[in-house]
C-alpha positions as CSV (number, residue, x, y, z in Angstrom):
1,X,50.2,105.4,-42.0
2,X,51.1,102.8,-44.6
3,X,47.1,102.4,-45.3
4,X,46.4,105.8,-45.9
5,X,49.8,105.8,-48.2
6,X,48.4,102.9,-49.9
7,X,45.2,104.8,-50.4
8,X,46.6,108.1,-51.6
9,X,49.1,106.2,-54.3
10,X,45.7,104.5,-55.7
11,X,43.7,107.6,-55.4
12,X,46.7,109.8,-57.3
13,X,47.1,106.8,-59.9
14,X,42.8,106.6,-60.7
15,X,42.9,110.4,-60.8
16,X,44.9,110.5,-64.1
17,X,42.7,108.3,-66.1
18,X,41.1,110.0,-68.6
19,X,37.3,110.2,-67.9
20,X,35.6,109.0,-71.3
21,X,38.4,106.9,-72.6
22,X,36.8,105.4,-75.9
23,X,37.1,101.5,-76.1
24,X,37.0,99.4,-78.9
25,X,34.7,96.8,-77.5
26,X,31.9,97.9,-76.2
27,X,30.9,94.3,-74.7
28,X,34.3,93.7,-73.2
29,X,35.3,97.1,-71.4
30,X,31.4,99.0,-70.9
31,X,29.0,95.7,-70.0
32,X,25.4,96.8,-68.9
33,X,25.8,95.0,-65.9
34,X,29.2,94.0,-63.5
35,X,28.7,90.2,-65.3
36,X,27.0,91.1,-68.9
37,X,28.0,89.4,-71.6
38,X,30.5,86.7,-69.5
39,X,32.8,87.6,-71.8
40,X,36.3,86.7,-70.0
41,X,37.8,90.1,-68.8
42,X,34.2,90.3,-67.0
43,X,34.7,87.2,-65.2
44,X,38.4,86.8,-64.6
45,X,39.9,87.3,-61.5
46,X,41.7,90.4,-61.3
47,X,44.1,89.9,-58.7
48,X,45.5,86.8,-56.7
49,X,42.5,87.4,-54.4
50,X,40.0,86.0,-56.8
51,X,37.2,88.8,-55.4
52,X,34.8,88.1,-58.2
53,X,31.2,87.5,-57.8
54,X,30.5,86.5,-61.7
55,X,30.3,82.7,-62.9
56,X,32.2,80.5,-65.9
57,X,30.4,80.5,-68.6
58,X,28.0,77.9,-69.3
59,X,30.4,74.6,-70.9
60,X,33.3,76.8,-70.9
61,X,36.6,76.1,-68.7
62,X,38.5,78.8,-67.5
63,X,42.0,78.6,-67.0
64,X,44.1,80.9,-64.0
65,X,47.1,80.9,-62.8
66,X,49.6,82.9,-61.3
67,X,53.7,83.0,-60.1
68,X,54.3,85.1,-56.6
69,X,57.1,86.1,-55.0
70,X,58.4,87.3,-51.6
71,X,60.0,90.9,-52.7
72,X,61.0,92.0,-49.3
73,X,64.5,92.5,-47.9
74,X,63.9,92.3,-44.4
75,X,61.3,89.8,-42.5
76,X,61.4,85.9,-42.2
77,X,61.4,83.2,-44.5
78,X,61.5,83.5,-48.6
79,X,58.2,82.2,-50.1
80,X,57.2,81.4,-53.7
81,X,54.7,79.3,-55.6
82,X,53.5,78.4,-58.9
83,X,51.4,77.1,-60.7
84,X,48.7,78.5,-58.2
85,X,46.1,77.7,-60.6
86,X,42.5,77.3,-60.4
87,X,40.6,75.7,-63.4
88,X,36.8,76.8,-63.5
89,X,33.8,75.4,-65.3
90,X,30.4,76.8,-65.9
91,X,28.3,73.5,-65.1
92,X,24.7,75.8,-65.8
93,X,24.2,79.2,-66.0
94,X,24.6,80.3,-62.2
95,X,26.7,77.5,-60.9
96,X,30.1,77.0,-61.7
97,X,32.3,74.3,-60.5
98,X,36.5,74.8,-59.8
99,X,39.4,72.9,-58.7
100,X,42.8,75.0,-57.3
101,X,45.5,72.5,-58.6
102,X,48.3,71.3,-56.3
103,X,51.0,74.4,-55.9
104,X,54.8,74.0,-55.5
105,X,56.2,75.6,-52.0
106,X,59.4,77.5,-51.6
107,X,60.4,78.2,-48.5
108,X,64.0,79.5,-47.9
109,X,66.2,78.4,-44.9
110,X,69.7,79.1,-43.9
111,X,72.7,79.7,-46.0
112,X,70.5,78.4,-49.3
113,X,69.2,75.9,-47.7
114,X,64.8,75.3,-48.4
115,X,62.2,73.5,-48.0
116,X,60.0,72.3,-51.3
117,X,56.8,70.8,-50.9
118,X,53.3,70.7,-52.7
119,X,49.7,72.1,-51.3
120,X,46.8,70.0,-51.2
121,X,44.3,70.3,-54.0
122,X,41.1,72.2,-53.1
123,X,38.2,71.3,-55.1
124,X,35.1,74.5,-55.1
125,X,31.7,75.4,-56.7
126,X,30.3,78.9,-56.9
127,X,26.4,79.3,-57.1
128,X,25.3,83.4,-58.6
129,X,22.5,84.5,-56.2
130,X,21.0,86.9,-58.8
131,X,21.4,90.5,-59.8
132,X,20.1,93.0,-57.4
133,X,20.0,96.9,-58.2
134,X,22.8,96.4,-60.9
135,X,24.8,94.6,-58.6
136,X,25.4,90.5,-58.8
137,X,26.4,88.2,-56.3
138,X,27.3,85.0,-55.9
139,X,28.3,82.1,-52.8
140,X,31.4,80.1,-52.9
141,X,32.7,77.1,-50.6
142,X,35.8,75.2,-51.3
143,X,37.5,72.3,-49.1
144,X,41.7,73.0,-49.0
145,X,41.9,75.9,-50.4
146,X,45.6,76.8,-51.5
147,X,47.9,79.2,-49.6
148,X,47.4,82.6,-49.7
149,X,50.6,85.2,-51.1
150,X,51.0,86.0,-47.5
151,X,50.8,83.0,-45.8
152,X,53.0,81.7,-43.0
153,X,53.8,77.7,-44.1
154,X,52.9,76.3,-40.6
155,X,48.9,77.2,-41.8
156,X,47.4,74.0,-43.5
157,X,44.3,75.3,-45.0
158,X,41.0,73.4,-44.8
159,X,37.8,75.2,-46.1
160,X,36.8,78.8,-46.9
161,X,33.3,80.0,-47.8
162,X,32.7,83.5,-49.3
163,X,29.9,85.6,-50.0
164,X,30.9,87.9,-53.6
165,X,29.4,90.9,-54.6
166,X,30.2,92.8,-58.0
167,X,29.0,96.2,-59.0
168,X,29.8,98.4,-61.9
169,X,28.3,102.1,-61.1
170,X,29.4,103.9,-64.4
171,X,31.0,102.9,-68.0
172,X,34.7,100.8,-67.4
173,X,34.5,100.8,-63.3
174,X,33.7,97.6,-61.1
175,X,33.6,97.2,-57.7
176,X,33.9,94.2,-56.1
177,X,33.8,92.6,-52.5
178,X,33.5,89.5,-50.2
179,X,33.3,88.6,-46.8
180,X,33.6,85.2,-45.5
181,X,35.4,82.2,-43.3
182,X,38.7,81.0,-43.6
183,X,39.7,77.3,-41.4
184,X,42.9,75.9,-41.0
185,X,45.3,74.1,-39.0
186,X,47.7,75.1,-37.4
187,X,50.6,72.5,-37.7
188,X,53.2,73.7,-35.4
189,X,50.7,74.5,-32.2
190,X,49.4,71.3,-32.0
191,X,47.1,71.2,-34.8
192,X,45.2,73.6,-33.3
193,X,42.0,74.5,-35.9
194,X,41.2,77.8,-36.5
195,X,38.6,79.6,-37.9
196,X,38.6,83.4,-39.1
197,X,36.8,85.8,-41.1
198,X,37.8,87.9,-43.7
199,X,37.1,90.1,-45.8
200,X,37.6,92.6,-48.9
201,X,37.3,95.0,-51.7
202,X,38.2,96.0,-54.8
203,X,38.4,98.6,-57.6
204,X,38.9,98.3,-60.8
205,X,39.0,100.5,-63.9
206,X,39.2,99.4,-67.5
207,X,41.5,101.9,-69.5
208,X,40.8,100.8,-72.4
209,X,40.0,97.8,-74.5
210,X,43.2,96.2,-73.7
211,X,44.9,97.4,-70.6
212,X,43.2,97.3,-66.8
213,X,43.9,98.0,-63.3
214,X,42.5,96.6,-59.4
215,X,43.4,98.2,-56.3
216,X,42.0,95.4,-53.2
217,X,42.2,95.8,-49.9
218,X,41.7,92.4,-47.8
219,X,41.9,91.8,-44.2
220,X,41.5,88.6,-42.0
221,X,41.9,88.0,-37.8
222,X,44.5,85.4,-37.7
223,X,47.2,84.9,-40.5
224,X,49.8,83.4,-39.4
225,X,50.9,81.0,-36.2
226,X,51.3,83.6,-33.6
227,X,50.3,86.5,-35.0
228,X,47.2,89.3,-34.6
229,X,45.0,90.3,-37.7
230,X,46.7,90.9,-40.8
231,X,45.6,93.4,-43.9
232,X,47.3,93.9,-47.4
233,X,47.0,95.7,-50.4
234,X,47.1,94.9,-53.7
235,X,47.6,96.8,-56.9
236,X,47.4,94.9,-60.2
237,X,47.7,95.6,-64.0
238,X,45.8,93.3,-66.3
239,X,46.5,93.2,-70.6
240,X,44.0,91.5,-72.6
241,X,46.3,89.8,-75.4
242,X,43.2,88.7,-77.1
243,X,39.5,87.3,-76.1
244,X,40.9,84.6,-75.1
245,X,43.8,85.1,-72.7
246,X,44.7,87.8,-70.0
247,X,47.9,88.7,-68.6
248,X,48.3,90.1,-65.3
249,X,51.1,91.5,-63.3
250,X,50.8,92.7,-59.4
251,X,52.2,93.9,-56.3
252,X,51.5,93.4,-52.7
253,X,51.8,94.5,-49.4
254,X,50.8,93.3,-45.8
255,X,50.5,96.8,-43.7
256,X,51.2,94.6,-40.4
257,X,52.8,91.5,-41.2
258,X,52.1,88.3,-39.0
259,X,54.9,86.7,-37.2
260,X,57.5,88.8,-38.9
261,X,56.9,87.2,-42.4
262,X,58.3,89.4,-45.4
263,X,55.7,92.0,-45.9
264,X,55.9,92.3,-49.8
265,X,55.6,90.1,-52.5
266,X,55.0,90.9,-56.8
267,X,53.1,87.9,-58.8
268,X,51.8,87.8,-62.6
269,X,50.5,85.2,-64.5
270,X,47.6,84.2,-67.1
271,X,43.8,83.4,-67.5
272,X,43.0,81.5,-70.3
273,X,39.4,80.5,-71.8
């Protein structure tokens, strides 16, 4: 029920966008192709997720980062973390080259209590496969990745490898989606190593030359120490301040929540070239 709630909010919220909505740059907001022109709203990230198949531009470092937040009354523990930022660099003209920089961890405890510590820096490259039928895609692999919005703390990630695919069927849509491995460790079960697939997809609909939004859908087996298969939703709003930065606000849900973790959670931050 909560899924097809998620849906029907999205749906509702797409259907009251004005078909034909004129934009004031054509290269930004209507590319030929889901990746044309590199300019950066076409190869941000538009959510947390990071479901984005196109690659930095050539020389150019992109900057992303992005605050979350637990938002949920009932569950477990509190979470937060920031920076959560990734810097990217476009090494040649389908390989780009990225490093997720240490994160601070807050975990609440009893009566105020917490626990603080930093994630492991992950260090990534992205190679684009080519454009095929309008759509691009792209392979990823990164050792220590950072921890997801919805991750239980007891998960010490090790790798994740993702196959991207980005598509944009008509003037100011793009879909996007990956599938992939996640590995980790599970530090409170003897560090038992796990290894799950995931998986997701999003939509995303330029408004107009300043203002966007992303509705994702992701889904993996394991999530948490414990716990069964876990899948969330997303819905973010992006504002390009200029050609050169991005703002982006979001909220988030897991539908089933692993090992009674707090099921919602809001984040925004920047992207910077």
């Amino acid at each position: 029920m909560a899924i097809r709630r998620f849906v029907v909010s999205i749906a509702l919220l797409l259907a009251f966008v004005a078909p034909g909505t004129r934009h004031a740059d054509a290269a930004t907001s209507n590319p030929r192709t889901a990746c044309a022109g590199r300019t950066l709203r076409a190869v941000a990230s538009r959510t947390h997720g990071k479901v984005n198949a196109c690659i930095a531009t050539l020389h150019r470092f992109i900057l992303e980062t992005t605050y979350y937040q637990n938002a949920s009354r009932l569950g477990g523990t509190a979470l937060a973390a920031f920076p959560e930022a990734r810097i990217r660099y476009g090494l040649a003209p389908r390989i780009e080259a990225y490093i997720d920089y240490p994160s601070e961890i807050a975990k609440s405890g009893n009566r105020g209590t917490g626990v603080y510590f930093m994630t492991g820096a992950g260090v990534g490259g992205k190679v684009g496969l080519g454009e095929f039928h309008g759509a691009y895609f792209s392979l990823s692999g990164e050792e220590h990745p950072p921890l997801s919005a919805l991750a239980n703390t007891a998960i010490v990630p090790d790798s994740l490898y993702n196959l991207y695919g980005n598509w944009s069927p008509k003037r100011s849509w793009l879909l996007g989606a990956s599938i992939g491995s996640y590995s980790y460790t599970q530090s409170n079960n003897a560090l038992a190593h796990v290894v799950t697939p995931t998986a997701a997809f999003s939509i995303s609909h330029d408004l107009n030359a300043r203002y966007g939004i992303t509705a994702e859908i992701a889904t993996q087996s394991v999530a948490a120490f414990g716990g069964s298969d876990q899948t969330s939703g997303t819905l973010a709003i992006q504002r390009v301040i200029n050609p050169r930065l991005i703002f982006s606000f979001e909220l988030g849900t897991a539908f089933n929540a692993s090992a009674g973790s707090k099921p919602h959670y809001l984040g925004f931050g920047f992207t910077f070239r």
